[in-house]
Every structure is written in C-alpha cells, then in structure tokens.
PDB file of N, H, CA, C and O in Angstrom:
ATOM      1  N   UNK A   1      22.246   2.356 -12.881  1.00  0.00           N
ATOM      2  CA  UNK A   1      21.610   3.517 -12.328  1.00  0.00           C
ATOM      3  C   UNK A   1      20.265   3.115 -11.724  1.00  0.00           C
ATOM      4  O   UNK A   1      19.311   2.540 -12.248  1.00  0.00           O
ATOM      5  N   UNK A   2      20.428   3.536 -10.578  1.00  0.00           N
ATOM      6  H   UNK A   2      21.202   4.003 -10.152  1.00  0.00           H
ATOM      7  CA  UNK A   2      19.143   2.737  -9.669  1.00  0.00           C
ATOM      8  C   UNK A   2      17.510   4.455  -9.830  1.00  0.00           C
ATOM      9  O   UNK A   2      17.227   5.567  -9.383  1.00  0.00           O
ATOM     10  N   UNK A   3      17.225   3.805 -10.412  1.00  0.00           N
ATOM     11  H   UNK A   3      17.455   2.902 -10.775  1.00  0.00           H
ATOM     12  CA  UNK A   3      15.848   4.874 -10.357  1.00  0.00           C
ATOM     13  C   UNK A   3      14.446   5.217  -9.331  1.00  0.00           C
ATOM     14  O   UNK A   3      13.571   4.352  -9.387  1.00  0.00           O
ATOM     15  N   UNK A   4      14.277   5.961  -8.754  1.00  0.00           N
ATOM     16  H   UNK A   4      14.987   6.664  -8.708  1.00  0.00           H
ATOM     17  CA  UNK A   4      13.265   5.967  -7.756  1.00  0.00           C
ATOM     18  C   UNK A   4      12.180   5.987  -8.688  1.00  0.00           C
ATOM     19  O   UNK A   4      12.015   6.554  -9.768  1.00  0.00           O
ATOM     20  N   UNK A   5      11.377   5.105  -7.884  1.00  0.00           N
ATOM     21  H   UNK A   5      11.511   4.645  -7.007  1.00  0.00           H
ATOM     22  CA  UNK A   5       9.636   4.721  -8.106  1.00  0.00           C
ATOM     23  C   UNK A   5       9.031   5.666  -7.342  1.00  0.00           C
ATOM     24  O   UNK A   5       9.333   6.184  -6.267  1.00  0.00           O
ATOM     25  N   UNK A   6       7.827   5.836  -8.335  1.00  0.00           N
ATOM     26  H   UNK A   6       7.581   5.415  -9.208  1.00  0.00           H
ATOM     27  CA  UNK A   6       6.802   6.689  -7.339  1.00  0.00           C
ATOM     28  C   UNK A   6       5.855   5.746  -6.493  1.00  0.00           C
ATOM     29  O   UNK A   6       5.714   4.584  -6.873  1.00  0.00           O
ATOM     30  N   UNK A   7       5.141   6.239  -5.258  1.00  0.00           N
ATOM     31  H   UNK A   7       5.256   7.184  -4.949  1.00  0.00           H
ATOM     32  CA  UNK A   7       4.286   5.425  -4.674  1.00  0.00           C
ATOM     33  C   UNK A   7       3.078   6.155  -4.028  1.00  0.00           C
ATOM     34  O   UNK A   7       3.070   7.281  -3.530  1.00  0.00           O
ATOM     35  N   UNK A   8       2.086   5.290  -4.145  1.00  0.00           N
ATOM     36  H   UNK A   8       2.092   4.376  -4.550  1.00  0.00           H
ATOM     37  CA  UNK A   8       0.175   5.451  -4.206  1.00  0.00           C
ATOM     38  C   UNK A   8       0.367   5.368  -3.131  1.00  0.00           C
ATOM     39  O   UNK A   8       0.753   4.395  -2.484  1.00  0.00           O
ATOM     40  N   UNK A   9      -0.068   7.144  -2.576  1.00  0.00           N
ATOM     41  H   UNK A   9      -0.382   7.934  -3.102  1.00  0.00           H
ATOM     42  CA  UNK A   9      -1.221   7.194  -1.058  1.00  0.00           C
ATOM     43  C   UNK A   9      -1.993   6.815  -0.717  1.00  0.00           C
ATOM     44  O   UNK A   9      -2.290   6.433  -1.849  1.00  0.00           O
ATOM     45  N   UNK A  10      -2.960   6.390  -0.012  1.00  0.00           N
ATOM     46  H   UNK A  10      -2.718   6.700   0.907  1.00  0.00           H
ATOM     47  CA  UNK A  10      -4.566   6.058  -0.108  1.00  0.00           C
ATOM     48  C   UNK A  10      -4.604   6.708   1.553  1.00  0.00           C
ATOM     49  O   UNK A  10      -4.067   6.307   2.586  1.00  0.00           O
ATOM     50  N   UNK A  11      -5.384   7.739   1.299  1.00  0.00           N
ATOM     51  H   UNK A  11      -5.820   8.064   0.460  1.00  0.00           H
ATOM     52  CA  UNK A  11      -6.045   8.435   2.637  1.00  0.00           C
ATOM     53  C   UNK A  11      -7.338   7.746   2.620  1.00  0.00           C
ATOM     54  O   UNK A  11      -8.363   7.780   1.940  1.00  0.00           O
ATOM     55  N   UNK A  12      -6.820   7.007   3.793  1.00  0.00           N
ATOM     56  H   UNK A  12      -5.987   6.979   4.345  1.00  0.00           H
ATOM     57  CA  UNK A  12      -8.114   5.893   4.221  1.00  0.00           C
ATOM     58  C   UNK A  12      -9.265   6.788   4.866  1.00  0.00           C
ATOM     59  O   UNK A  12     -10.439   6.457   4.700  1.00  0.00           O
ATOM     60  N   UNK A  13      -8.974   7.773   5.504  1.00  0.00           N
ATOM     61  H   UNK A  13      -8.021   8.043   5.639  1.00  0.00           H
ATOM     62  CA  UNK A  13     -10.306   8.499   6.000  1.00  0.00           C
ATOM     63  C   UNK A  13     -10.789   8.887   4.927  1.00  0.00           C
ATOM     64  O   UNK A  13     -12.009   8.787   5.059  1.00  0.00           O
ATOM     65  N   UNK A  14     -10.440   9.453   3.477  1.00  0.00           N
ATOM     66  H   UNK A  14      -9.450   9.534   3.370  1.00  0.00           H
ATOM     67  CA  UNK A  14     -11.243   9.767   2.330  1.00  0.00           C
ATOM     68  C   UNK A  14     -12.224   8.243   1.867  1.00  0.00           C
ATOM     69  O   UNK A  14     -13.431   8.389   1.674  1.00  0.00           O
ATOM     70  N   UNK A  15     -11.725   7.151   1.753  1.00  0.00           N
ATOM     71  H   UNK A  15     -10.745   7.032   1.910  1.00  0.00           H
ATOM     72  CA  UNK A  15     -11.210   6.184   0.614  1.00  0.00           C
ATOM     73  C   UNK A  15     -13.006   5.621   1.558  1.00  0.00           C
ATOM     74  O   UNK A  15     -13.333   5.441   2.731  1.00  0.00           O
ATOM     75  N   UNK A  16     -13.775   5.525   0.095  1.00  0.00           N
ATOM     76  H   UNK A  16     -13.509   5.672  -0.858  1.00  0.00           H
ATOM     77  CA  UNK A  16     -14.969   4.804   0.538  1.00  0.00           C
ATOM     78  C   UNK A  16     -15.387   3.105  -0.332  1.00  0.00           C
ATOM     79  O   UNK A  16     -16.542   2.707  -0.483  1.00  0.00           O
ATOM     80  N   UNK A  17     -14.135   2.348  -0.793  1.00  0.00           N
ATOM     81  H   UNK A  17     -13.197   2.672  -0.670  1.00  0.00           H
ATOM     82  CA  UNK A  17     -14.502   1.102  -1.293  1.00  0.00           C
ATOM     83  C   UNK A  17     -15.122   1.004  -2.665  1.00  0.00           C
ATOM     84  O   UNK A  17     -15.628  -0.046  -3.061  1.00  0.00           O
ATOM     85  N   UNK A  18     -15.064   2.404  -3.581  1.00  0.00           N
ATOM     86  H   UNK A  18     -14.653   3.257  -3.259  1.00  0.00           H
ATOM     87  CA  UNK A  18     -15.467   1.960  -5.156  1.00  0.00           C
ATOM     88  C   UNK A  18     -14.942   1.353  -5.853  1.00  0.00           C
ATOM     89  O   UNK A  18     -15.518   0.688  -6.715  1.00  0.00           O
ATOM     90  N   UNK A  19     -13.220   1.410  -5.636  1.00  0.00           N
ATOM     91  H   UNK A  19     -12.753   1.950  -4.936  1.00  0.00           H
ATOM     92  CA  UNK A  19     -12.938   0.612  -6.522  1.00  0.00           C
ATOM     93  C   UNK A  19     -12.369   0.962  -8.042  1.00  0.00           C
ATOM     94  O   UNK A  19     -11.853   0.240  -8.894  1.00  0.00           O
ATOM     95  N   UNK A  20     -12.627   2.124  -8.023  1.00  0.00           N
ATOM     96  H   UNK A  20     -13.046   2.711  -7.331  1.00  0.00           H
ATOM     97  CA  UNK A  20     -12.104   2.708  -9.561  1.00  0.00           C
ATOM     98  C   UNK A  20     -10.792   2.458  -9.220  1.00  0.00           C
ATOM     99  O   UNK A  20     -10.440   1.692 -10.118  1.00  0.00           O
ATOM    100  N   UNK A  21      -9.547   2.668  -8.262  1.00  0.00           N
ATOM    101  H   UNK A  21      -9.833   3.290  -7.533  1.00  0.00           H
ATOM    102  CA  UNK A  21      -8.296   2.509  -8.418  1.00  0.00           C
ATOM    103  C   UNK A  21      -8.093   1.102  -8.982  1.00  0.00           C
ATOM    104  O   UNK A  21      -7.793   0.680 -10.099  1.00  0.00           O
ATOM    105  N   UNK A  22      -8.402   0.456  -7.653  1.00  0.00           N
ATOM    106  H   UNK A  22      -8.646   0.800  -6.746  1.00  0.00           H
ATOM    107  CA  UNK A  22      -8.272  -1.290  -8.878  1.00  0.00           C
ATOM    108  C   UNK A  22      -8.331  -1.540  -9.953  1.00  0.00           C
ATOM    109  O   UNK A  22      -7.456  -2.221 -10.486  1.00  0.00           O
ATOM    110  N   UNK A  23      -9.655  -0.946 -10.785  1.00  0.00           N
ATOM    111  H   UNK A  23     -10.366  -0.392 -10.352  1.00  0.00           H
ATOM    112  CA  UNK A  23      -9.684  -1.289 -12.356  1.00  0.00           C
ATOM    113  C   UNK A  23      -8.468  -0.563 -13.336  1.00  0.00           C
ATOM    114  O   UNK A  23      -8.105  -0.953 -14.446  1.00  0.00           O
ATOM    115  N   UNK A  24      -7.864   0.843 -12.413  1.00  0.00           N
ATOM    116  H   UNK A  24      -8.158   1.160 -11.512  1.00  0.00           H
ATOM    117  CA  UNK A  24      -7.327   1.345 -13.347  1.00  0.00           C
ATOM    118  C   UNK A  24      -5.919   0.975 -13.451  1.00  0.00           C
ATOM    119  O   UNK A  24      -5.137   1.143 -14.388  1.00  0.00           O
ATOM    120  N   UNK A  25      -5.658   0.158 -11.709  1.00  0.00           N
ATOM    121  H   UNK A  25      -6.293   0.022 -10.948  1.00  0.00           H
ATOM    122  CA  UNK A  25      -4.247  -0.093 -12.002  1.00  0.00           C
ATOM    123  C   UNK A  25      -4.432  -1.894 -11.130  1.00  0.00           C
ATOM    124  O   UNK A  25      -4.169  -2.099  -9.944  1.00  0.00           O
ATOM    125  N   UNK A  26      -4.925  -2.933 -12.104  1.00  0.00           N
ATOM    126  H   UNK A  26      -5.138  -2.767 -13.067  1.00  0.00           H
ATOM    127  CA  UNK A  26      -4.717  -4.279 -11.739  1.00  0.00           C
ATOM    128  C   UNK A  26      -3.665  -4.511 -11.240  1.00  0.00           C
ATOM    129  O   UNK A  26      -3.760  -5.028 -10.127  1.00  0.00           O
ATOM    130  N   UNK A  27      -2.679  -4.343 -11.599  1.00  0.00           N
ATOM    131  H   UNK A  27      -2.602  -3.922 -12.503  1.00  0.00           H
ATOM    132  CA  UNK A  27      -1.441  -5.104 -11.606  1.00  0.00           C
ATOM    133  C   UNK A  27      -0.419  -4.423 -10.423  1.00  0.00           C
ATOM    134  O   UNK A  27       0.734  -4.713 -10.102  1.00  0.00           O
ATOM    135  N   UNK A  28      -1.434  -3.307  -9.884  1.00  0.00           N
ATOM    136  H   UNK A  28      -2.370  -3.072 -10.145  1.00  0.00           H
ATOM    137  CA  UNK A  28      -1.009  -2.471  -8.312  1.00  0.00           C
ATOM    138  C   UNK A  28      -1.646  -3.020  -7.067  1.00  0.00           C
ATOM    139  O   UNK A  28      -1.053  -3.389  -6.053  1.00  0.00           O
ATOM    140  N   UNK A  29      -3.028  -3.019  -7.305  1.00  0.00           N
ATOM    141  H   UNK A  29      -3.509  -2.719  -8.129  1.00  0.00           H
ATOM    142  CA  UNK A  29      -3.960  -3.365  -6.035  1.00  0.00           C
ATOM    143  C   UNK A  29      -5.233  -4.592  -6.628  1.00  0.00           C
ATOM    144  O   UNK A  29      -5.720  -4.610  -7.759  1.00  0.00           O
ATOM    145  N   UNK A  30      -5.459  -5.272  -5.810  1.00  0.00           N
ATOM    146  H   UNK A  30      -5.064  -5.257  -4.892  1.00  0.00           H
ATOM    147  CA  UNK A  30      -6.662  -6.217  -5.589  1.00  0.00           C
ATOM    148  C   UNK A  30      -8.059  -5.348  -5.051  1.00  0.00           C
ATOM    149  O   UNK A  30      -8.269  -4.137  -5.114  1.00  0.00           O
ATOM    150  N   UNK A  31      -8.658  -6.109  -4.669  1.00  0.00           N
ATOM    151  H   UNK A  31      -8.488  -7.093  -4.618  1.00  0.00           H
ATOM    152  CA  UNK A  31      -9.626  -5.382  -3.412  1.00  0.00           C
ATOM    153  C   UNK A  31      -9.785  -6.593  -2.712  1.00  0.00           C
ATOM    154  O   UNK A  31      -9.485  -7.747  -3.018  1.00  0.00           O
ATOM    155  N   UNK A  32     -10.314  -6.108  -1.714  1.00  0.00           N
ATOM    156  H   UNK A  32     -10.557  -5.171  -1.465  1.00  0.00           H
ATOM    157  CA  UNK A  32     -10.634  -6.595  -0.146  1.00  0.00           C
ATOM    158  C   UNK A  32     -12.163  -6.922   0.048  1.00  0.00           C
ATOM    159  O   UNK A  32     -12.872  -6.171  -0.622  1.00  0.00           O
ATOM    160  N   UNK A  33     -12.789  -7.770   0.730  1.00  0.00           N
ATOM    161  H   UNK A  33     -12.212  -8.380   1.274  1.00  0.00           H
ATOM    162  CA  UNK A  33     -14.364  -8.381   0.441  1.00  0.00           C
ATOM    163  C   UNK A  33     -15.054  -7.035   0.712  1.00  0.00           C
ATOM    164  O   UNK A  33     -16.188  -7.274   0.296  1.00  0.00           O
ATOM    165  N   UNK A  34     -15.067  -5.749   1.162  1.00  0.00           N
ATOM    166  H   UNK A  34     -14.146  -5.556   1.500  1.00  0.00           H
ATOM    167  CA  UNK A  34     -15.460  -5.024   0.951  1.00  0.00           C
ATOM    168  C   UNK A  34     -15.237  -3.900  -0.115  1.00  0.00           C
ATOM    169  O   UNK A  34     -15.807  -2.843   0.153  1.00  0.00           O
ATOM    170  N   UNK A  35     -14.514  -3.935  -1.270  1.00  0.00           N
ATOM    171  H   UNK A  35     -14.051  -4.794  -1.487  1.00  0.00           H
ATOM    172  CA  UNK A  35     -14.168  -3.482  -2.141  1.00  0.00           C
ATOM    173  C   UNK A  35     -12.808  -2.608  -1.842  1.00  0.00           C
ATOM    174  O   UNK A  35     -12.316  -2.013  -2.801  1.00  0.00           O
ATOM    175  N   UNK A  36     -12.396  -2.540  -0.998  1.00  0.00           N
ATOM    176  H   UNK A  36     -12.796  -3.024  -0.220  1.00  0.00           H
ATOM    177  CA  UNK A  36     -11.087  -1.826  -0.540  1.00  0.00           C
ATOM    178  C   UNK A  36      -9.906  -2.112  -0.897  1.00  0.00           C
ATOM    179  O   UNK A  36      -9.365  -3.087  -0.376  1.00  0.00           O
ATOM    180  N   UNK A  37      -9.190  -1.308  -1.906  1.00  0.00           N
ATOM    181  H   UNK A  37      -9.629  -0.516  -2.329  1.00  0.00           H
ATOM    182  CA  UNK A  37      -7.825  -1.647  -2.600  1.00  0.00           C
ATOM    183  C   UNK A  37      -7.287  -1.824  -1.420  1.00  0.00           C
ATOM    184  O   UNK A  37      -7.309  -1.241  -0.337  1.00  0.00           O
ATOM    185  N   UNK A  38      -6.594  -3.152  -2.055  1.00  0.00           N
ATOM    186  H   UNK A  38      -6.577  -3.626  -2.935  1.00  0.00           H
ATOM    187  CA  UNK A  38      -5.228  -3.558  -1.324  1.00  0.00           C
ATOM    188  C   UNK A  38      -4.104  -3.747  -2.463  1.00  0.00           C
ATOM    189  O   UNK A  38      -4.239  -4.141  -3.622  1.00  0.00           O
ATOM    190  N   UNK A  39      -2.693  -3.249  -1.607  1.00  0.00           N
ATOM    191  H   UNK A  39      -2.583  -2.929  -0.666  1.00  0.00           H
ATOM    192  CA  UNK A  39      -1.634  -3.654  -2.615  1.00  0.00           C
ATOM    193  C   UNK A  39      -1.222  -4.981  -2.587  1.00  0.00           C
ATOM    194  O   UNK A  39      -1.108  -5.582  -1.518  1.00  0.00           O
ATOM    195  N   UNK A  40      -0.882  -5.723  -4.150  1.00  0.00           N
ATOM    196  H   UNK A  40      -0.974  -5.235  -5.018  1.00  0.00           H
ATOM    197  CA  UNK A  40      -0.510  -6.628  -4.222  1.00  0.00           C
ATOM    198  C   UNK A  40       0.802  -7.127  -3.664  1.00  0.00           C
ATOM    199  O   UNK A  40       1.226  -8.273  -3.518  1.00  0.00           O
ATOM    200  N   UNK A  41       1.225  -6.169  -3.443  1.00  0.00           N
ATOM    201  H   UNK A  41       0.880  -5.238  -3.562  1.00  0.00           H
ATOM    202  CA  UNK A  41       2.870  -6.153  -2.925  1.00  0.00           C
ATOM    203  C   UNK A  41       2.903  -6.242  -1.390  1.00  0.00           C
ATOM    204  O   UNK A  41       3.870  -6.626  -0.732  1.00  0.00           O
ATOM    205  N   UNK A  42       1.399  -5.727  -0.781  1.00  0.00           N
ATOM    206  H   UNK A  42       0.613  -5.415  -1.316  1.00  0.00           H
ATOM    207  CA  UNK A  42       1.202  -5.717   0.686  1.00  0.00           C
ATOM    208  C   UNK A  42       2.131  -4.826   1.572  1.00  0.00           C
ATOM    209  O   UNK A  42       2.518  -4.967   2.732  1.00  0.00           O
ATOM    210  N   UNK A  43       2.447  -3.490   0.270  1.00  0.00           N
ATOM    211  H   UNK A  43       2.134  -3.376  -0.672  1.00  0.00           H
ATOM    212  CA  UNK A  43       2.458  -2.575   1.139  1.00  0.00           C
ATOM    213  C   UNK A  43       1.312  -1.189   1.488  1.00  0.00           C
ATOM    214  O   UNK A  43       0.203  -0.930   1.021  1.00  0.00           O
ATOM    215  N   UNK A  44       2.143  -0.511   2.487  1.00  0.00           N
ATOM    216  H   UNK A  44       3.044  -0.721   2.866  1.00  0.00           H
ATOM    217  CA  UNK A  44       1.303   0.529   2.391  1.00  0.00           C
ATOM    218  C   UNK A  44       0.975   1.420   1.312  1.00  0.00           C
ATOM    219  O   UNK A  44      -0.039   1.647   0.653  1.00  0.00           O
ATOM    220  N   UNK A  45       1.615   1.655   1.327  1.00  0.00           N
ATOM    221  H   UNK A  45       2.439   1.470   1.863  1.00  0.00           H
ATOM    222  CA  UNK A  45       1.956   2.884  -0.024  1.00  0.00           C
ATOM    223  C   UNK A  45       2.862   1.952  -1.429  1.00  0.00           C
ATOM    224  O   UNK A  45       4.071   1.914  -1.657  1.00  0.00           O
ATOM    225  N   UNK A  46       1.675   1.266  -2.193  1.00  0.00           N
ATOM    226  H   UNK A  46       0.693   1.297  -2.008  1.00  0.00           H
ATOM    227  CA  UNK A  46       2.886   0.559  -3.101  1.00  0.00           C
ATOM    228  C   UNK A  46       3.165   1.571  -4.435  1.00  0.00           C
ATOM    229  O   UNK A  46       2.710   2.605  -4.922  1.00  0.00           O
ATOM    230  N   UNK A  47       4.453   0.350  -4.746  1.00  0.00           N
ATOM    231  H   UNK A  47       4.823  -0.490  -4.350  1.00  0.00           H
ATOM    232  CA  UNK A  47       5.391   1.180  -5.802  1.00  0.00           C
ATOM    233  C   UNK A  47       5.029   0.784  -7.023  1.00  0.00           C
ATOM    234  O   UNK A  47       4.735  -0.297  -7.531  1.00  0.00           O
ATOM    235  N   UNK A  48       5.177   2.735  -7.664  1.00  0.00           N
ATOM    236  H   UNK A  48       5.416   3.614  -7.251  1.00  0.00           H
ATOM    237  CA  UNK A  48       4.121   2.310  -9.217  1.00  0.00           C
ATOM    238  C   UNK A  48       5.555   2.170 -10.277  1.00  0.00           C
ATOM    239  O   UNK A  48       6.541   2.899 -10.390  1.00  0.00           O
ATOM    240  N   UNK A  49       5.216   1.070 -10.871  1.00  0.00           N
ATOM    241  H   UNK A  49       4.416   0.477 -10.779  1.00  0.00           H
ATOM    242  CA  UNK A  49       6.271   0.898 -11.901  1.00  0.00           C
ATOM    243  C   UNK A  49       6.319   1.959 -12.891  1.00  0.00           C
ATOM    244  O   UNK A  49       5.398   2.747 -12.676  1.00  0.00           O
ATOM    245  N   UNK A  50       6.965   2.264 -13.805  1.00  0.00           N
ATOM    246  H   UNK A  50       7.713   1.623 -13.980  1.00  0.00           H
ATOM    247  CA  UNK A  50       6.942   3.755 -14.660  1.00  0.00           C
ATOM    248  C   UNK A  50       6.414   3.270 -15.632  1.00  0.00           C
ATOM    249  O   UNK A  50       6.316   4.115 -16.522  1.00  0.00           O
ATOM    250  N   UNK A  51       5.966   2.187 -15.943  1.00  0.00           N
ATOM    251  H   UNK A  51       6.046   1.500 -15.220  1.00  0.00           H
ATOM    252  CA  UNK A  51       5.290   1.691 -17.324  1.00  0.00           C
ATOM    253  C   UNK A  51       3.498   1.506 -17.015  1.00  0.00           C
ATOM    254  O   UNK A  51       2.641   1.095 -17.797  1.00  0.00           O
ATOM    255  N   UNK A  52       3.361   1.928 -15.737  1.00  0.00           N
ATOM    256  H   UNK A  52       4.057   2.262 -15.101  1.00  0.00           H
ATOM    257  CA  UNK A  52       1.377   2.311 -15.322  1.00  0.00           C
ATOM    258  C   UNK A  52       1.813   3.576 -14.653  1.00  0.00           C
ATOM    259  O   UNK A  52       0.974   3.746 -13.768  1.00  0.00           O
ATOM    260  N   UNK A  53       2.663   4.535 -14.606  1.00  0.00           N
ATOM    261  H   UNK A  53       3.345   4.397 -15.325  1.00  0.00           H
ATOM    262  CA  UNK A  53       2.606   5.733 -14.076  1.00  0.00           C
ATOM    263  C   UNK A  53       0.957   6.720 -14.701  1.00  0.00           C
ATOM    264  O   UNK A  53       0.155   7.509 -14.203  1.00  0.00           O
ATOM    265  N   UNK A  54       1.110   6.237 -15.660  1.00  0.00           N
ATOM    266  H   UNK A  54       1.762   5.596 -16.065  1.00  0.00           H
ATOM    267  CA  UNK A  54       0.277   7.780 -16.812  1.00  0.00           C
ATOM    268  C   UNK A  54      -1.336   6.800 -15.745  1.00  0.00           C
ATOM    269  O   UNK A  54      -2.114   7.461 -15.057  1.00  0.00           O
ATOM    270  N   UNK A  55      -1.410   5.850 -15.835  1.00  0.00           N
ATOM    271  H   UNK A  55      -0.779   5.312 -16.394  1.00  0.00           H
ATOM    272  CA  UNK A  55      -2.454   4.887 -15.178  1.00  0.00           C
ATOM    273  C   UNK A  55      -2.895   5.519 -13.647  1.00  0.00           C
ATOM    274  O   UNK A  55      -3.979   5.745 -13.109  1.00  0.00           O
ATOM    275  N   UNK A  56      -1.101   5.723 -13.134  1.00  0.00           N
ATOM    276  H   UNK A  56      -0.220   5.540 -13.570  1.00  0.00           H
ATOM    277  CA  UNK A  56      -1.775   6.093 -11.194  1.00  0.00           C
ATOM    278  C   UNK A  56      -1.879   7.159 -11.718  1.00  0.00           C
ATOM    279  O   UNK A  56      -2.908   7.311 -11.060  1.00  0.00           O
ATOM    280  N   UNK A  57      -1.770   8.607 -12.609  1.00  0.00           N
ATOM    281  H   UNK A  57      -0.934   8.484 -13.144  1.00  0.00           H
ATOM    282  CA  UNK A  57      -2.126   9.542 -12.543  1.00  0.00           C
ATOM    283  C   UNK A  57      -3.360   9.824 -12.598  1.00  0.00           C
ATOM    284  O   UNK A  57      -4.003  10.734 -12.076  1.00  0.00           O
ATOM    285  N   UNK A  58      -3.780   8.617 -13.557  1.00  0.00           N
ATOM    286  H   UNK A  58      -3.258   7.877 -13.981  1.00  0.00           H
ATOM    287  CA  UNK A  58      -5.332   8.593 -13.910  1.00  0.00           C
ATOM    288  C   UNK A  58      -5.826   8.758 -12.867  1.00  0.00           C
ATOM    289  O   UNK A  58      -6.173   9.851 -12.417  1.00  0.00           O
ATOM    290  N   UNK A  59      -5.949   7.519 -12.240  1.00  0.00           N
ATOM    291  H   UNK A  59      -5.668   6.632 -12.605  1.00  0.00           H
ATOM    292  CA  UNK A  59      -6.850   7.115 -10.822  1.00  0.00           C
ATOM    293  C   UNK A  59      -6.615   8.339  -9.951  1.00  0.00           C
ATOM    294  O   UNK A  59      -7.472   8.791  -9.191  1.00  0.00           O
ATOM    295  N   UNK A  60      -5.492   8.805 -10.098  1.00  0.00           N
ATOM    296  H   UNK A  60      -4.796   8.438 -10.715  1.00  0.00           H
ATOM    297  CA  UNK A  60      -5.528  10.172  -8.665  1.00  0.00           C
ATOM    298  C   UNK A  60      -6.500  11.108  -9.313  1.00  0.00           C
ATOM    299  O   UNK A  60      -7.522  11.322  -8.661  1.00  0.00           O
ATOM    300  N   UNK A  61      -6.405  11.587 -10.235  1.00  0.00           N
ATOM    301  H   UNK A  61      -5.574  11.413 -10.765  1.00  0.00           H
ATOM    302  CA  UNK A  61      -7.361  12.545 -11.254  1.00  0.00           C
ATOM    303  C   UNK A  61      -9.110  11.874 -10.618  1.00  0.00           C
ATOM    304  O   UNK A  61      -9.970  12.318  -9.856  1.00  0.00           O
ATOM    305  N   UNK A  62      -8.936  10.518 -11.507  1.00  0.00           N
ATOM    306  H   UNK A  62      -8.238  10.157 -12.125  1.00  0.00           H
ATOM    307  CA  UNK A  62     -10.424  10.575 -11.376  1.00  0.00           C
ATOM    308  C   UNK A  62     -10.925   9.564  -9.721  1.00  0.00           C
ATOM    309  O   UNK A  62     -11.857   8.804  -9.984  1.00  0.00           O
ATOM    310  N   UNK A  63     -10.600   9.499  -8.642  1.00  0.00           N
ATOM    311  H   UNK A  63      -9.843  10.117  -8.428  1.00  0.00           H
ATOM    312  CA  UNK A  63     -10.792   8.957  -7.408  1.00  0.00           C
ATOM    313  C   UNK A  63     -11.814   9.772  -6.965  1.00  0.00           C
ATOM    314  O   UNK A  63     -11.495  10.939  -6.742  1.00  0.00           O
ATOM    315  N   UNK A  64     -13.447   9.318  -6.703  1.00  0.00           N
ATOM    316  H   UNK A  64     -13.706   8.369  -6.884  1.00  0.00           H
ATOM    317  CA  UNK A  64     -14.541  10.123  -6.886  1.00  0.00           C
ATOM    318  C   UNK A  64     -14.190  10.599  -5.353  1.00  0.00           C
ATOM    319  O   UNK A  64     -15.082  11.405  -5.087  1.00  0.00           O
ATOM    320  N   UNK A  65     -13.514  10.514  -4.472  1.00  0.00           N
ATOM    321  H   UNK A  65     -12.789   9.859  -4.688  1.00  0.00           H
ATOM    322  CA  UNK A  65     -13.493  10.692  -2.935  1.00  0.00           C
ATOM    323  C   UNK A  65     -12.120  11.548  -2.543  1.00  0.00           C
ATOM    324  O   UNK A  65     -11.990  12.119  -1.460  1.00  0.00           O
ATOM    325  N   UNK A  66     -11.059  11.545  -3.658  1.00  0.00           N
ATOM    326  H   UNK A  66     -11.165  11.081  -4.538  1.00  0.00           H
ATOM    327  CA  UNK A  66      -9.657  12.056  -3.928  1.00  0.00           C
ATOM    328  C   UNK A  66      -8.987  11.424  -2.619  1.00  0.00           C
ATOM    329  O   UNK A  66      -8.075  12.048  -2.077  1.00  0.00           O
ATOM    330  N   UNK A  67      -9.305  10.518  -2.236  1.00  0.00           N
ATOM    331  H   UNK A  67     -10.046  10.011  -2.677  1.00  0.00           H
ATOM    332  CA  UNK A  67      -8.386   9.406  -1.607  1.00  0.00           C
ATOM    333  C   UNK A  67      -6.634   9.285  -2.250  1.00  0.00           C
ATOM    334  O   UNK A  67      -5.786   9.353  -1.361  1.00  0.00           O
ATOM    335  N   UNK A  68      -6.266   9.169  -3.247  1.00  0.00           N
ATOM    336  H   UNK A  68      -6.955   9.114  -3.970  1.00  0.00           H
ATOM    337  CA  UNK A  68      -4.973   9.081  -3.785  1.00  0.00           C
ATOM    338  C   UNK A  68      -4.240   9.959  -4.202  1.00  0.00           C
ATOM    339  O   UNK A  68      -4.483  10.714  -5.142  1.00  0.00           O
ATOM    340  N   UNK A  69      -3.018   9.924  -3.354  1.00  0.00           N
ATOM    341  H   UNK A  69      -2.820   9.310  -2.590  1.00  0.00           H
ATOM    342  CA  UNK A  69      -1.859  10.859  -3.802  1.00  0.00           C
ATOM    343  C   UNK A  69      -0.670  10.185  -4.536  1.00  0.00           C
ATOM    344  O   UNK A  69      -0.256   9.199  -3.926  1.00  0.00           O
ATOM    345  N   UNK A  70      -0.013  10.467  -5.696  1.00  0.00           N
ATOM    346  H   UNK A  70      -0.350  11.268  -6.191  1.00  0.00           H
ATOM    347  CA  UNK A  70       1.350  10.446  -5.966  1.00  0.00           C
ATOM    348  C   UNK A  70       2.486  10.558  -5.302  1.00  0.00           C
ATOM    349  O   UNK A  70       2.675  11.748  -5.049  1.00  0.00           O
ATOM    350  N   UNK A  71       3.332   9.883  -4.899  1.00  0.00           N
ATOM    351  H   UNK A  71       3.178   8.916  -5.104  1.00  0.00           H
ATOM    352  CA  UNK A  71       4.133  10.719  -4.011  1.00  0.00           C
ATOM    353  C   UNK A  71       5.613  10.048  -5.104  1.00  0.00           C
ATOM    354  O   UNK A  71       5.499   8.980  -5.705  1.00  0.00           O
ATOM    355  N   UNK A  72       6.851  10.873  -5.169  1.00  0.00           N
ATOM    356  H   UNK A  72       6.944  11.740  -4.681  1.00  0.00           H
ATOM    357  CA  UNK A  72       7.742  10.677  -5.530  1.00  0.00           C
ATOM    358  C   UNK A  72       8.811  10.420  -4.951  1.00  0.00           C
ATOM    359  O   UNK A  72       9.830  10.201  -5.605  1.00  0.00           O
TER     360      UNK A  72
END
C-alpha cells in the first residue's frame, strides 16, 4: 500500500531567512549562505516523512513570517 506524503510550501515572498524551519526539521532542509531553507532532496516543495510530520506542523505554527504551508 503506497501512502501519500505530505509536502512543505515555502512562500518565498513571505520567507525572510530565519531559519526556524531548518532547526525544526534538519533532516528536511539545510540553509543557503544567506540563511534560506533549502530542501535536501532539492525539491521545491519537499516531502515530509510521517515520522517529522508533528515537526512540519510545528514550524508552520511557529514560522515568525507564516511562509509555510502543509499541503497533502
């Protein structure tokens, strides 16, 4: 049974380089020499495994700029 992943928006016109997403989900995004998450996977919108889901919820909750959406 093949299961759909959810995957992290980042509205770049919000998104100002703090950085709280990175800390909350390492093992999703890096940052960029200006502090700008990037996905490790090098996509746009990467895919959150279901074992850091409760994690991207975090970061969408607390994203001081609300740059990040959930999408399913």
């Amino acid at each position: 049974m093949n299961k759909s992943r959810s995957r992290l928006h980042i509205d770049w016109t919000r998104c100002d380089g703090r950085g709280l997403c990175t800390e909350l989900l390492p093992d999703v995004f890096t940052r960029d020499d200006w502090g700008y998450p990037l996905a490790r996977d090098g996509s746009a919108e990467p895919a959150i495994p279901p074992e850091v889901t409760k994690f991207a919820k975090a970061a969408v909750k607390r994203c001081p700029r609300l740059a990040l959406r959930l999408l399913d």
